[in-house]
Biopython code that builds the backbone (N, CA, C, O; Angstrom):
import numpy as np
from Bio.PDB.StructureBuilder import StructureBuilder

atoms = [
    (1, "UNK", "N", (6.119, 0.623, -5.898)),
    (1, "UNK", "CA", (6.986, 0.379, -7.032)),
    (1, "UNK", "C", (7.302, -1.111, -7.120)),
    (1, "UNK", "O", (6.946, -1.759, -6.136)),
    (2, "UNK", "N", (7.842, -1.715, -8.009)),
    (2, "UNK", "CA", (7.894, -2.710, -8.655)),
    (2, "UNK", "C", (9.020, -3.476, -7.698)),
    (2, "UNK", "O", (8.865, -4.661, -7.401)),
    (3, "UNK", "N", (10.118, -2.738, -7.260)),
    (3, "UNK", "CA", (10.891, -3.224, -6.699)),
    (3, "UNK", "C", (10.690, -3.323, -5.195)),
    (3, "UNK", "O", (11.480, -3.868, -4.424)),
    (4, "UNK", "N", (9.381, -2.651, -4.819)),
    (4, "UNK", "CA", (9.083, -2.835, -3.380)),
    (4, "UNK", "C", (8.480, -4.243, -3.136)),
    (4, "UNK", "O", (8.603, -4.859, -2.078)),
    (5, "UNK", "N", (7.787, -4.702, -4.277)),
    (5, "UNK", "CA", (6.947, -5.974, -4.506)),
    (5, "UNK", "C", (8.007, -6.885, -4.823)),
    (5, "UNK", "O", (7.477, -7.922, -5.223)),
    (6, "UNK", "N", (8.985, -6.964, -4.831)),
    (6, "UNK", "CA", (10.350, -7.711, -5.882)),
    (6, "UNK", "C", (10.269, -9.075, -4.458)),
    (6, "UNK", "O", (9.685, -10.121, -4.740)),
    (7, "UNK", "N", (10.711, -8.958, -3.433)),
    (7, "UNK", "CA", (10.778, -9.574, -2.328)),
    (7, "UNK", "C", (9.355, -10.183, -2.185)),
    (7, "UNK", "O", (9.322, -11.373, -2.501)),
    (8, "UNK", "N", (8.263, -9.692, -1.815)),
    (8, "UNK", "CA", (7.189, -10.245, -1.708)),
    (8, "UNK", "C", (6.308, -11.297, -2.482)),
    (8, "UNK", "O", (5.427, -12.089, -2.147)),
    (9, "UNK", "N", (6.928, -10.959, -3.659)),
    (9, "UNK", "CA", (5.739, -11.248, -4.701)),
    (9, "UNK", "C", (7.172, -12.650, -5.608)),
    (9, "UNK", "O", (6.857, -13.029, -6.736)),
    (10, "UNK", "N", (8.470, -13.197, -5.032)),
    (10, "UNK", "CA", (9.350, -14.061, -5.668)),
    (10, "UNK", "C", (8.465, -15.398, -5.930)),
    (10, "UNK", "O", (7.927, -15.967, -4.980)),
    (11, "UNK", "N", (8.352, -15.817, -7.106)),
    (11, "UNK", "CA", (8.035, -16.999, -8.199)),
    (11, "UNK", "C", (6.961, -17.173, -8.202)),
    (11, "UNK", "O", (6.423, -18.279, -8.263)),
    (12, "UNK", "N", (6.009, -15.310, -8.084)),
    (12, "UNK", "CA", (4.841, -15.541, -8.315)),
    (12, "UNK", "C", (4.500, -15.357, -9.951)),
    (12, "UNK", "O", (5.318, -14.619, -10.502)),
    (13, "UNK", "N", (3.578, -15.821, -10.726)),
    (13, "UNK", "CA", (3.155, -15.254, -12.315)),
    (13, "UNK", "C", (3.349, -13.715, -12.195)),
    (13, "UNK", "O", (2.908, -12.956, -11.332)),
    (14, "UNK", "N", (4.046, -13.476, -13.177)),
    (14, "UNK", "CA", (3.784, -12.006, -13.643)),
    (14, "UNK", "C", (3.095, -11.768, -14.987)),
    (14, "UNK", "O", (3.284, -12.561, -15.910)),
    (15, "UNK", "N", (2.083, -10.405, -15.168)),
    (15, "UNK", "CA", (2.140, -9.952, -16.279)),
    (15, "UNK", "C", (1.719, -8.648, -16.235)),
    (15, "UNK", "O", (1.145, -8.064, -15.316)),
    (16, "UNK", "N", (2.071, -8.227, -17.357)),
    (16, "UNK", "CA", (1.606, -6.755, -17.646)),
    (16, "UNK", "C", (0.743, -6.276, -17.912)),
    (16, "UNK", "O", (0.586, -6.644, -19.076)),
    (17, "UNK", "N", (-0.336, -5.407, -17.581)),
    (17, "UNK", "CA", (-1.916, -5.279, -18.445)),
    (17, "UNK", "C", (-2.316, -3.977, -18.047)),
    (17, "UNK", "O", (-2.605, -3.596, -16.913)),
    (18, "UNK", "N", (-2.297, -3.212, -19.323)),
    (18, "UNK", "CA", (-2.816, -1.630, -18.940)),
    (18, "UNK", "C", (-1.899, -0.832, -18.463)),
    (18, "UNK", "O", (-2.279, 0.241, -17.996)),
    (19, "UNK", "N", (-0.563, -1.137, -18.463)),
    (19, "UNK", "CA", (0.735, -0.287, -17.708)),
    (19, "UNK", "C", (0.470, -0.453, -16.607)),
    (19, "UNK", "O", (0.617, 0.485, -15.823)),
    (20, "UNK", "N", (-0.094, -1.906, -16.088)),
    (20, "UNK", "CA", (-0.180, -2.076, -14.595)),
    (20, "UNK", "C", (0.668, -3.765, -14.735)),
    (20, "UNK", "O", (0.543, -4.749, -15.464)),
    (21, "UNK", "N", (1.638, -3.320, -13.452)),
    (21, "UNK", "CA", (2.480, -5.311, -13.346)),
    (21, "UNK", "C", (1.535, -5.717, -12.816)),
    (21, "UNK", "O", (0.839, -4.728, -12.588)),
    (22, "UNK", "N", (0.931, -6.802, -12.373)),
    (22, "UNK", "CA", (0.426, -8.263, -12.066)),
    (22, "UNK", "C", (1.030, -8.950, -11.388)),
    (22, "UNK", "O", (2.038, -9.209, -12.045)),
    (23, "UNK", "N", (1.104, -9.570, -10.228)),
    (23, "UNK", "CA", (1.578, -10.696, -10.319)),
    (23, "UNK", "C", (0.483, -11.199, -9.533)),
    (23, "UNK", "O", (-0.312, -10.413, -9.017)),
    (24, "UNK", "N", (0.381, -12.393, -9.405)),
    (24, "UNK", "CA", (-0.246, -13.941, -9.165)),
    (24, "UNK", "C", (0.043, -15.109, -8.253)),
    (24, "UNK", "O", (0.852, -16.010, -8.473)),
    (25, "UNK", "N", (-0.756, -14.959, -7.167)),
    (25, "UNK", "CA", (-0.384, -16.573, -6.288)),
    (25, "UNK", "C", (-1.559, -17.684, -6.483)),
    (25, "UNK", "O", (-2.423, -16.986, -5.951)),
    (26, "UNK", "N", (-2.046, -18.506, -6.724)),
    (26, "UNK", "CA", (-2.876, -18.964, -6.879)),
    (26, "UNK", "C", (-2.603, -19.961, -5.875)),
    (26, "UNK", "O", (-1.437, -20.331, -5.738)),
    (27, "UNK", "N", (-3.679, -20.536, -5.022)),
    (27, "UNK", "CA", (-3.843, -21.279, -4.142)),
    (27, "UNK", "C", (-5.429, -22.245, -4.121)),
    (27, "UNK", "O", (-6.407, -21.966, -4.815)),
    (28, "UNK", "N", (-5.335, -23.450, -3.101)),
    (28, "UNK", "CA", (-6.652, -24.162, -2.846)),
    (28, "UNK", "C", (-7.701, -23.165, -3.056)),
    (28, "UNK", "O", (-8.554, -23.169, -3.943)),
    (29, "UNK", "N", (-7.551, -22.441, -2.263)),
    (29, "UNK", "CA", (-9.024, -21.385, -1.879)),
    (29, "UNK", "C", (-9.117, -20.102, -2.727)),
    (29, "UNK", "O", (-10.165, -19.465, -2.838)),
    (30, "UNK", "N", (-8.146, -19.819, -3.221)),
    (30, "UNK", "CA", (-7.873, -18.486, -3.977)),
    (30, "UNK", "C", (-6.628, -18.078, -4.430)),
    (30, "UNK", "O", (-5.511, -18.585, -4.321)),
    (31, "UNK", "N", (-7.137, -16.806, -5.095)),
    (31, "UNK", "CA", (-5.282, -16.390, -5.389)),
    (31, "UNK", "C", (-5.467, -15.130, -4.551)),
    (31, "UNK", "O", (-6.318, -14.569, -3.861)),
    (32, "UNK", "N", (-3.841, -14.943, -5.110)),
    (32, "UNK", "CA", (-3.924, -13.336, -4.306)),
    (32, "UNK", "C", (-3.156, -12.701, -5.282)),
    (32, "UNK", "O", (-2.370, -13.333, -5.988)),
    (33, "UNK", "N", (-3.335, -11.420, -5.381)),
    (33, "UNK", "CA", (-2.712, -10.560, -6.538)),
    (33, "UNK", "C", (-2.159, -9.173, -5.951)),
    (33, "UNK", "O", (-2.765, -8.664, -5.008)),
    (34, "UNK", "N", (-1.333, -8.720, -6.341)),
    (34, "UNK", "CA", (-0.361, -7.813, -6.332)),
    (34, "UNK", "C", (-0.464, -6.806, -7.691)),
    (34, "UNK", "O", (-0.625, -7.192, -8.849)),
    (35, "UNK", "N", (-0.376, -5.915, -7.395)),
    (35, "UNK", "CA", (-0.283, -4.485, -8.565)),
    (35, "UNK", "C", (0.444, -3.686, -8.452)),
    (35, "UNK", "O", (0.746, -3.627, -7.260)),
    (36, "UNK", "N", (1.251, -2.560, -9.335)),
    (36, "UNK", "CA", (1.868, -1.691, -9.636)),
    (36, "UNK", "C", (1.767, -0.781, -10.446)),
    (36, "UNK", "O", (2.559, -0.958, -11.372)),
    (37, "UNK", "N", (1.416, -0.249, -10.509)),
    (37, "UNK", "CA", (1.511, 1.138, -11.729)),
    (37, "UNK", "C", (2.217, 2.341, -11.254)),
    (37, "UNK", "O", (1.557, 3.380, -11.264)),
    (38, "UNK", "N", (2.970, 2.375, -10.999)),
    (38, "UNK", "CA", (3.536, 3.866, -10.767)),
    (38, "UNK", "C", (4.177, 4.201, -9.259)),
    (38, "UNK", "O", (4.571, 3.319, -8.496)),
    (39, "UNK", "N", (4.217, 5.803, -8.928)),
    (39, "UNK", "CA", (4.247, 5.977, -7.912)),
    (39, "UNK", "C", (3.136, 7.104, -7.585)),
    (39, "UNK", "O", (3.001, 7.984, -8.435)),
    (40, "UNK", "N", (2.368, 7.151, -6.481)),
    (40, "UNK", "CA", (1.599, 8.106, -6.257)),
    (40, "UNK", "C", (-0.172, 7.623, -6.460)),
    (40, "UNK", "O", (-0.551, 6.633, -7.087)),
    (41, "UNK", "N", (-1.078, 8.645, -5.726)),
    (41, "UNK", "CA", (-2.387, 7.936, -5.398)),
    (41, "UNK", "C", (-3.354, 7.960, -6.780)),
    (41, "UNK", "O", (-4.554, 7.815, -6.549)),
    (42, "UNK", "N", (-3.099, 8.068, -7.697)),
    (42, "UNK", "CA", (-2.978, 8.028, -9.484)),
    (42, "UNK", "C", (-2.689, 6.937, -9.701)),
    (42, "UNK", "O", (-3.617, 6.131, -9.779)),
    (43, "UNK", "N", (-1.436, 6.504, -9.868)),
    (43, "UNK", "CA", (-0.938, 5.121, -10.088)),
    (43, "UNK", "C", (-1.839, 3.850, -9.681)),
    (43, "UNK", "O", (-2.390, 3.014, -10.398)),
    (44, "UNK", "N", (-1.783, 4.050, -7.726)),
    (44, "UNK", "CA", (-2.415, 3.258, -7.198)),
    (44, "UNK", "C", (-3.947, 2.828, -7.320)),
    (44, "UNK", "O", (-4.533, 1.845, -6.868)),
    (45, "UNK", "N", (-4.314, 3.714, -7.952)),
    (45, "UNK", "CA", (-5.941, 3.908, -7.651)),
    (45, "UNK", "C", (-6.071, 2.987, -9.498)),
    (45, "UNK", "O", (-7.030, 2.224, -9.610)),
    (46, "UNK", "N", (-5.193, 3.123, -10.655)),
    (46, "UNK", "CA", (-5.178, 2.288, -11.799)),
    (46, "UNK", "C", (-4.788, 1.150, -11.106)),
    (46, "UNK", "O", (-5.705, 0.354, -10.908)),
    (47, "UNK", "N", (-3.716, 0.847, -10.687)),
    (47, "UNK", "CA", (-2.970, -0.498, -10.048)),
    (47, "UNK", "C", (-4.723, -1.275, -9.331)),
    (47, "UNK", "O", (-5.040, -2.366, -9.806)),
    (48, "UNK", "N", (-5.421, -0.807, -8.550)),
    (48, "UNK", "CA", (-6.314, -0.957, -8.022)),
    (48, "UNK", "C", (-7.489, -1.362, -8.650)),
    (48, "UNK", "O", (-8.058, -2.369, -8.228)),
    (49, "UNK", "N", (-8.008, -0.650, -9.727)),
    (49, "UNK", "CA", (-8.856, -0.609, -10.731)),
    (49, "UNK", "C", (-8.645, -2.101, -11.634)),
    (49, "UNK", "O", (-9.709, -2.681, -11.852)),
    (50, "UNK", "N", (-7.773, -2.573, -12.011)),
    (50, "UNK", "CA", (-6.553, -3.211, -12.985)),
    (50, "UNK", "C", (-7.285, -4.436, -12.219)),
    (50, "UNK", "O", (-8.281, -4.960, -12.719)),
    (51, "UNK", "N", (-6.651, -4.947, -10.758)),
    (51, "UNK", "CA", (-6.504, -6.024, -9.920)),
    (51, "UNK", "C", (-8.709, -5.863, -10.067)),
    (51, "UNK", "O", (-9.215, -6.727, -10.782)),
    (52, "UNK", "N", (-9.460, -5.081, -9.567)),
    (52, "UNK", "CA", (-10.860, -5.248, -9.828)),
    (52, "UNK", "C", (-11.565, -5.890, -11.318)),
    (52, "UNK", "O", (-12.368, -6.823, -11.288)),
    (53, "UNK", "N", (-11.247, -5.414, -12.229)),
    (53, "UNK", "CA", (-11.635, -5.956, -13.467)),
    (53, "UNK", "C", (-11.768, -7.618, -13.514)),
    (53, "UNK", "O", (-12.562, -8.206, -14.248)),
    (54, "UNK", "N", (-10.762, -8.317, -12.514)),
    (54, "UNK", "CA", (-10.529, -9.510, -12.456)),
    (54, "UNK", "C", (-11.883, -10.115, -11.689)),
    (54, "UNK", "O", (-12.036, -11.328, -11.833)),
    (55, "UNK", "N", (-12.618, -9.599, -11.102)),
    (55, "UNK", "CA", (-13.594, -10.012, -9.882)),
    (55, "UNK", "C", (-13.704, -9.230, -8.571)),
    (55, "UNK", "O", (-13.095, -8.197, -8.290)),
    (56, "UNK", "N", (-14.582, -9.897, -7.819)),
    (56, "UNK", "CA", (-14.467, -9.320, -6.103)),
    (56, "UNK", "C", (-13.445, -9.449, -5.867)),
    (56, "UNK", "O", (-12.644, -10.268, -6.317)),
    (57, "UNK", "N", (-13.186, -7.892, -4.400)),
    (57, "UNK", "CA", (-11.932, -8.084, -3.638)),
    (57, "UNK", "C", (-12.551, -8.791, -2.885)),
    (57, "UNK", "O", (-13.772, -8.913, -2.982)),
    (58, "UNK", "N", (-11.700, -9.518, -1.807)),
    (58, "UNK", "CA", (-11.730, -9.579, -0.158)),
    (58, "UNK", "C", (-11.355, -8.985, 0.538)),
    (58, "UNK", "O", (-12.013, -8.457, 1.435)),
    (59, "UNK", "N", (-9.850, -8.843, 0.306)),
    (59, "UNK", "CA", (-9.129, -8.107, 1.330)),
    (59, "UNK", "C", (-7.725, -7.367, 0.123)),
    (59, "UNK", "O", (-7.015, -7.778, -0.795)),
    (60, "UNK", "N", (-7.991, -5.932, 0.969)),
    (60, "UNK", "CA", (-6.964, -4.976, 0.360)),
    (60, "UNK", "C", (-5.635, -4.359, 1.203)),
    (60, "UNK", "O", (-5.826, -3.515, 2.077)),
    (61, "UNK", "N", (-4.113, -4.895, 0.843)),
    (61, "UNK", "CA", (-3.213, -4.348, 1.404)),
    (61, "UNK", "C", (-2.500, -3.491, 0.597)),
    (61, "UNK", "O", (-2.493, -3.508, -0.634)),
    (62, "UNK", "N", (-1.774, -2.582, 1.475)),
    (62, "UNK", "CA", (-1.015, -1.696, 0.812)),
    (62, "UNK", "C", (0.325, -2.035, 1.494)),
    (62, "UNK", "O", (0.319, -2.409, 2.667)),
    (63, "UNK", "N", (1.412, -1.924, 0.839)),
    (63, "UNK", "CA", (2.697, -2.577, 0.785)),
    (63, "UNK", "C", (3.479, -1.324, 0.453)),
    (63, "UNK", "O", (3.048, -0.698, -0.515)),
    (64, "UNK", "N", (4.547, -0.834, 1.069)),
    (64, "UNK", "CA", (5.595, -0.781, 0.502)),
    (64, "UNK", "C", (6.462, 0.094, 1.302)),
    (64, "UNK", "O", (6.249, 0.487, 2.449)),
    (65, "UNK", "N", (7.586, 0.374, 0.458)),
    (65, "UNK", "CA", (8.867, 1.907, 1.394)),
    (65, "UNK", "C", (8.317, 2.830, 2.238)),
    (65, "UNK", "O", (7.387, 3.394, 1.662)),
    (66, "UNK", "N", (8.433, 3.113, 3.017)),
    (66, "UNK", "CA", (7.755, 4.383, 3.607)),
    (66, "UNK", "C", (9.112, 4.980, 4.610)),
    (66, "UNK", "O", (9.968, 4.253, 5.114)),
    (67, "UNK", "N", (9.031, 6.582, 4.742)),
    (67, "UNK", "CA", (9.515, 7.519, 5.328)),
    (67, "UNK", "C", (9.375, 7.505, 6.451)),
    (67, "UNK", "O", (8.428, 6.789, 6.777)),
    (68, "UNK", "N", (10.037, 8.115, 7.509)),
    (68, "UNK", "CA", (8.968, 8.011, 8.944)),
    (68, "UNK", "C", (9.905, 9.775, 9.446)),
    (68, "UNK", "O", (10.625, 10.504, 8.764)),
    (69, "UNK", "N", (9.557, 9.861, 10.516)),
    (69, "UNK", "CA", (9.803, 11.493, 11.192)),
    (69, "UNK", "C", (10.229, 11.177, 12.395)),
    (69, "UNK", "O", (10.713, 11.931, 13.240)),
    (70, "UNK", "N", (10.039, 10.042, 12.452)),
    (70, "UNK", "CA", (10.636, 9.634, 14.233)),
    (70, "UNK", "C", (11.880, 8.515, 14.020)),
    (70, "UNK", "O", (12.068, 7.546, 13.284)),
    (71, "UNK", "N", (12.334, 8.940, 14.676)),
    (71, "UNK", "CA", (13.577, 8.053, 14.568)),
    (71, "UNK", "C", (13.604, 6.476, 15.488)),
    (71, "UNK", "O", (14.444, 5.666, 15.098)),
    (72, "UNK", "N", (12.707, 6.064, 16.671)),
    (72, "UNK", "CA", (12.555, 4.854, 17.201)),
    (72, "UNK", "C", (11.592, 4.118, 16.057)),
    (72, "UNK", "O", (11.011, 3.109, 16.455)),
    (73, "UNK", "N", (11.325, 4.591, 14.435)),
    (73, "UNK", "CA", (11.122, 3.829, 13.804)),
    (73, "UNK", "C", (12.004, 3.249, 12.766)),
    (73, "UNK", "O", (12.511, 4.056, 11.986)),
    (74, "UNK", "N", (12.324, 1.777, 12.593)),
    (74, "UNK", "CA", (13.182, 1.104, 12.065)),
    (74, "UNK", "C", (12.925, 1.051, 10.778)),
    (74, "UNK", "O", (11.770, 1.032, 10.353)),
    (75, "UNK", "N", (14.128, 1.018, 9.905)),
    (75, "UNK", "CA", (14.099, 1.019, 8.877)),
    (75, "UNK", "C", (14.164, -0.757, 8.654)),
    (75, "UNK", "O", (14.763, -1.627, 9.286)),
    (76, "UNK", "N", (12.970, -0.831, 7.082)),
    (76, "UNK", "CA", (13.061, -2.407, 7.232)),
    (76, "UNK", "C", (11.946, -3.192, 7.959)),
    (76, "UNK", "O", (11.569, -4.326, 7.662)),
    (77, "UNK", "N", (11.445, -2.362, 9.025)),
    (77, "UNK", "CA", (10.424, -3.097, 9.754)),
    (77, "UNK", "C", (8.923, -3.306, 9.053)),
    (77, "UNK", "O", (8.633, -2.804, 7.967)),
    (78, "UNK", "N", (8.297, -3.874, 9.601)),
    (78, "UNK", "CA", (6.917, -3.528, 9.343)),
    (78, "UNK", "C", (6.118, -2.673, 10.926)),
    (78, "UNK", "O", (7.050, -2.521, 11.715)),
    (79, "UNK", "N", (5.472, -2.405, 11.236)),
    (79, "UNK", "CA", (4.415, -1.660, 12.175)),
    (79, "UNK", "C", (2.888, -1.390, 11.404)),
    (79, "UNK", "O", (2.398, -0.869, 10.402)),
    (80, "UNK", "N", (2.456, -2.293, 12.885)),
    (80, "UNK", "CA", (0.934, -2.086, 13.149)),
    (80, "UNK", "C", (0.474, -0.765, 13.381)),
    (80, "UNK", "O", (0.925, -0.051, 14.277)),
    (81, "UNK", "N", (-0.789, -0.287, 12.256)),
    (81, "UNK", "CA", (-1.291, 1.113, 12.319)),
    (81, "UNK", "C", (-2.131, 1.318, 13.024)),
    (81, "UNK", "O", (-2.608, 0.274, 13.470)),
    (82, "UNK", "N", (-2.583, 2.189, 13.375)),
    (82, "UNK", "CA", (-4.193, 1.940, 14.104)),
    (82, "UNK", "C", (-5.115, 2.726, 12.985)),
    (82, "UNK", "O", (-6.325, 2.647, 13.198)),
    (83, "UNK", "N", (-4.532, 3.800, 11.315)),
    (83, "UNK", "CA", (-4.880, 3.791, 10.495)),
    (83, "UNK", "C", (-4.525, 4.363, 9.514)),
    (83, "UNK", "O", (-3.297, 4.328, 9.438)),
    (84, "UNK", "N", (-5.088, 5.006, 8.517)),
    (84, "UNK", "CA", (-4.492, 5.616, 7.582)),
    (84, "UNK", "C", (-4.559, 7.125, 7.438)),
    (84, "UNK", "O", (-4.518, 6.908, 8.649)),
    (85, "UNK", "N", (-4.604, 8.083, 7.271)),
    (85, "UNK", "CA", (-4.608, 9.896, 7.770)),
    (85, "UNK", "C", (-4.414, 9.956, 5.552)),
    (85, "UNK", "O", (-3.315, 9.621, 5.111)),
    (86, "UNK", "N", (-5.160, 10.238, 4.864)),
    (86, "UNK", "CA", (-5.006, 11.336, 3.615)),
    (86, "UNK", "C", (-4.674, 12.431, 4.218)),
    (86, "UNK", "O", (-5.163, 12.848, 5.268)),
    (87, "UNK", "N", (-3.570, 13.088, 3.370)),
    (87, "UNK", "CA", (-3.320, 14.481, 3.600)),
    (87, "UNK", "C", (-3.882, 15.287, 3.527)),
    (87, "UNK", "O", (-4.151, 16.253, 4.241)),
    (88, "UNK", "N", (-4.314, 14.681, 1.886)),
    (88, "UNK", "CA", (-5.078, 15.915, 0.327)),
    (88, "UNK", "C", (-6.419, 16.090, 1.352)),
    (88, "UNK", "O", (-6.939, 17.192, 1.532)),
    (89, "UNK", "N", (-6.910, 14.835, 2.003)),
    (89, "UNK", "CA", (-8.412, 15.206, 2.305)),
    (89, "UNK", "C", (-8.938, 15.121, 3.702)),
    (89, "UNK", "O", (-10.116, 15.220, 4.045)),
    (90, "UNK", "N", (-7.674, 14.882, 4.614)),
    (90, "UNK", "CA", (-7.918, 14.886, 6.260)),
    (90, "UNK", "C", (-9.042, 13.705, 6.571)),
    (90, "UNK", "O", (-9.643, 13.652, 7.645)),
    (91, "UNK", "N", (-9.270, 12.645, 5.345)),
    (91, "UNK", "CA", (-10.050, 11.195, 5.771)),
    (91, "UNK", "C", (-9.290, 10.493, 6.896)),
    (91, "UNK", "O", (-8.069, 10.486, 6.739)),
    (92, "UNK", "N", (-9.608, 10.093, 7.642)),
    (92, "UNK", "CA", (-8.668, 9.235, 8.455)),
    (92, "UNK", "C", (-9.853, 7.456, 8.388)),
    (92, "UNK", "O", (-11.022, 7.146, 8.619)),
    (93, "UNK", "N", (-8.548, 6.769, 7.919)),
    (93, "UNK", "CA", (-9.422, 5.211, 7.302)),
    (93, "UNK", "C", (-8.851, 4.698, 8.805)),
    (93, "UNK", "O", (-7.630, 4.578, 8.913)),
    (94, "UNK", "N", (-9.700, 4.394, 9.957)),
    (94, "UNK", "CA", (-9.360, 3.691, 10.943)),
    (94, "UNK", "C", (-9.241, 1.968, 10.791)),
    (94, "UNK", "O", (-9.941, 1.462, 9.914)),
    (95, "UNK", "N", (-8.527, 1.228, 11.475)),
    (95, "UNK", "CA", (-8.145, 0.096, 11.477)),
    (95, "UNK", "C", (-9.138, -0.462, 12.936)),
    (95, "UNK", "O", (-8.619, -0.359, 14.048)),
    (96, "UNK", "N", (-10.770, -1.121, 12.780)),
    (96, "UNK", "CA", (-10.771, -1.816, 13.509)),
    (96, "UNK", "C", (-10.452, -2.140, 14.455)),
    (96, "UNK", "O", (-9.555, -2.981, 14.403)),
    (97, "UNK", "N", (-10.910, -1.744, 15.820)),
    (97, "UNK", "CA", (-9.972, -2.534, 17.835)),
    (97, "UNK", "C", (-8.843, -2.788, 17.390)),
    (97, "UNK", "O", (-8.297, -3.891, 17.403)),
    (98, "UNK", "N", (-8.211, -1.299, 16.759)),
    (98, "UNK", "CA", (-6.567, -1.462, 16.753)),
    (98, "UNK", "C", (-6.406, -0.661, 17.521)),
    (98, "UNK", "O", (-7.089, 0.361, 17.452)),
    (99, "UNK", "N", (-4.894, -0.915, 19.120)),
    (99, "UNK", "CA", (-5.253, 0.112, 20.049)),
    (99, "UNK", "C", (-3.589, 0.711, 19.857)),
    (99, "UNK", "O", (-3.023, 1.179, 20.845)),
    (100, "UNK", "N", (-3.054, 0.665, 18.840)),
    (100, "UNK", "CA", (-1.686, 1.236, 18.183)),
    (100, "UNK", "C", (-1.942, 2.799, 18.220)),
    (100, "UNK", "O", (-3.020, 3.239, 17.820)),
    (101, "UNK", "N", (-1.161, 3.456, 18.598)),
    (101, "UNK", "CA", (-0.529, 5.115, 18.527)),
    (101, "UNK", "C", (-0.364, 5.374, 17.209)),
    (101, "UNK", "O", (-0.608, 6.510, 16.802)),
    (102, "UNK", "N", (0.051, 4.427, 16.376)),
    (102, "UNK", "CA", (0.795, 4.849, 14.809)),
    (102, "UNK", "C", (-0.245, 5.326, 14.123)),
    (102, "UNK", "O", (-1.383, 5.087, 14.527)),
    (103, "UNK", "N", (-0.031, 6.068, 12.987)),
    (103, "UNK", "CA", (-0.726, 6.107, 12.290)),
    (103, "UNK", "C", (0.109, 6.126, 10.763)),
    (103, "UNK", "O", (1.340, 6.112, 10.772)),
    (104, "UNK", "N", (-0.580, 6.155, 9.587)),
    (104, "UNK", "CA", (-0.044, 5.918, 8.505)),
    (104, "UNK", "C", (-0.298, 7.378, 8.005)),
    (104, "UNK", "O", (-1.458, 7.740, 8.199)),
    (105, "UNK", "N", (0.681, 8.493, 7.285)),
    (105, "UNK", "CA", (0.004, 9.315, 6.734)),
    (105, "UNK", "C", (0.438, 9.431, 5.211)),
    (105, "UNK", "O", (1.568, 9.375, 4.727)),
    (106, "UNK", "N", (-0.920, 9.628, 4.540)),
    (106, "UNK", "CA", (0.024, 9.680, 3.012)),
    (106, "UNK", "C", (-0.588, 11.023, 1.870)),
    (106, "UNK", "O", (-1.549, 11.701, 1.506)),
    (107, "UNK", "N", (0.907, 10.703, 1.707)),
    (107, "UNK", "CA", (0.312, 12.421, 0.395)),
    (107, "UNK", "C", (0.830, 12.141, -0.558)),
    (107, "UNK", "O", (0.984, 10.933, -0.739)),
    (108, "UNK", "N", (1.271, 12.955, -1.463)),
    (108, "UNK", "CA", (1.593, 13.094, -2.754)),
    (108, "UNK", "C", (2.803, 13.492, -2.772)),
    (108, "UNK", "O", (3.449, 13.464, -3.820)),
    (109, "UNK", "N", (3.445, 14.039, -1.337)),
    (109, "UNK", "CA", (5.091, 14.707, -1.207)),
    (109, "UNK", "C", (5.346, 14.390, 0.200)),
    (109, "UNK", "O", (4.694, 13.747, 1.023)),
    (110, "UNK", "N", (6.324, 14.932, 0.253)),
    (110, "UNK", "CA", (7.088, 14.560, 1.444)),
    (110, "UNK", "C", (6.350, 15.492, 2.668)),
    (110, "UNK", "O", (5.803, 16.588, 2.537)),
    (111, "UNK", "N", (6.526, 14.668, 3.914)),
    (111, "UNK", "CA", (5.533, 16.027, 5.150)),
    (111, "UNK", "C", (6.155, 17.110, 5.321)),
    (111, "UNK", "O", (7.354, 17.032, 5.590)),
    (112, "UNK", "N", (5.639, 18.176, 5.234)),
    (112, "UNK", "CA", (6.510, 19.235, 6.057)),
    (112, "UNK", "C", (6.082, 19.487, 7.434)),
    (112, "UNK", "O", (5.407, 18.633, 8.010)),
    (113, "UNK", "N", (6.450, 20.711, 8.090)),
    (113, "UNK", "CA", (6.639, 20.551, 9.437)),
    (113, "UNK", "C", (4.838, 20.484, 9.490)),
    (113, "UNK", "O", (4.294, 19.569, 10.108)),
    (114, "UNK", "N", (4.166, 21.366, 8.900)),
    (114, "UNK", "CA", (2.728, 21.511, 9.383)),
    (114, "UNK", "C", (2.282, 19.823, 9.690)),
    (114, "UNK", "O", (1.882, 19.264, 10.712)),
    (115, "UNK", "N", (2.580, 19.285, 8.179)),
    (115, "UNK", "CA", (2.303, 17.955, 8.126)),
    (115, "UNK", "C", (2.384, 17.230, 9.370)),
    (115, "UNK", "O", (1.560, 16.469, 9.877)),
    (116, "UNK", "N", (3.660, 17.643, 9.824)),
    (116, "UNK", "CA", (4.404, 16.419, 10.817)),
    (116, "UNK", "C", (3.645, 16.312, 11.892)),
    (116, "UNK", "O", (3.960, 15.381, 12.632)),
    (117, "UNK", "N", (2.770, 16.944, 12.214)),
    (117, "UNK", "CA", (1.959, 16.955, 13.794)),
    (117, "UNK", "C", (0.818, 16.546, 13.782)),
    (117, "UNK", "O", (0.074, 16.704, 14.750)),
    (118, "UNK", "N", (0.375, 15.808, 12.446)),
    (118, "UNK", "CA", (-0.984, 15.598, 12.609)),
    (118, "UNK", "C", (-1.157, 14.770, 13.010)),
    (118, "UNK", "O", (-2.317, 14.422, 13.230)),
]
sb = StructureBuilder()
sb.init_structure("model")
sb.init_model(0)
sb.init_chain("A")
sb.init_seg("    ")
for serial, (resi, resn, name, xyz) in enumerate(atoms, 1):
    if name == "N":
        sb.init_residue(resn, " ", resi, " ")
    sb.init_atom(name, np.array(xyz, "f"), 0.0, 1.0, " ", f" {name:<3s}", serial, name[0])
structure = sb.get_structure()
């Protein structure tokens, strides 16, 4: 959401295009861009699409609020994943000689208990 990027993305260009926000860092070597459309893997996947039209990626982050089930995780923090777990499709996107326990899991709703053990 828009306001998760609010902090990250301060006195970068904004604009709007396609019901997707924009914003813009431009630098020596490159820019870097930021997207929004919505909430949910719909949104993201336009937000995504939106930022491509522009050219090659390099590198793709995902940013924002997240829930957690354990409580020695801080609210506010960031944490290193070792990857990403889809719910809808049991893909697990590993992170590269990352030797982290965490993992990232994401769905479309909140986990329930089945969820919680994966």
């Amino acid at each position: 959401m828009a306001g998760e990027l609010k902090p990250l993305v301060r006195g970068w260009r904004h604009e709007r295009r396609n019901g997707v926000d924009l914003w813009r860092w431009s630098y020596d070597e490159g820019e870097w861009v930021t997207a929004c459309a919505g909430v949910g893997v719909d949104a993201a996947m336009r937000a995504f699409a939106e930022i491509e039209k522009d050219g090659p990626i390099d590198l793709a982050i995902s940013a924002g609020w997240a829930g957690a089930l354990r409580t020695d995780l801080v609210r506010g923090h960031a944490y290193k994943v070792s990857g990403v777990i889809d719910v809808r499709t049991g893909e697990r996107f590993q992170v590269p000689e990352r030797q982290e326990k965490r993992w990232l899991v994401t769905g479309s709703k909140v986990a329930d208990r089945k969820e919680s053990s994966v």
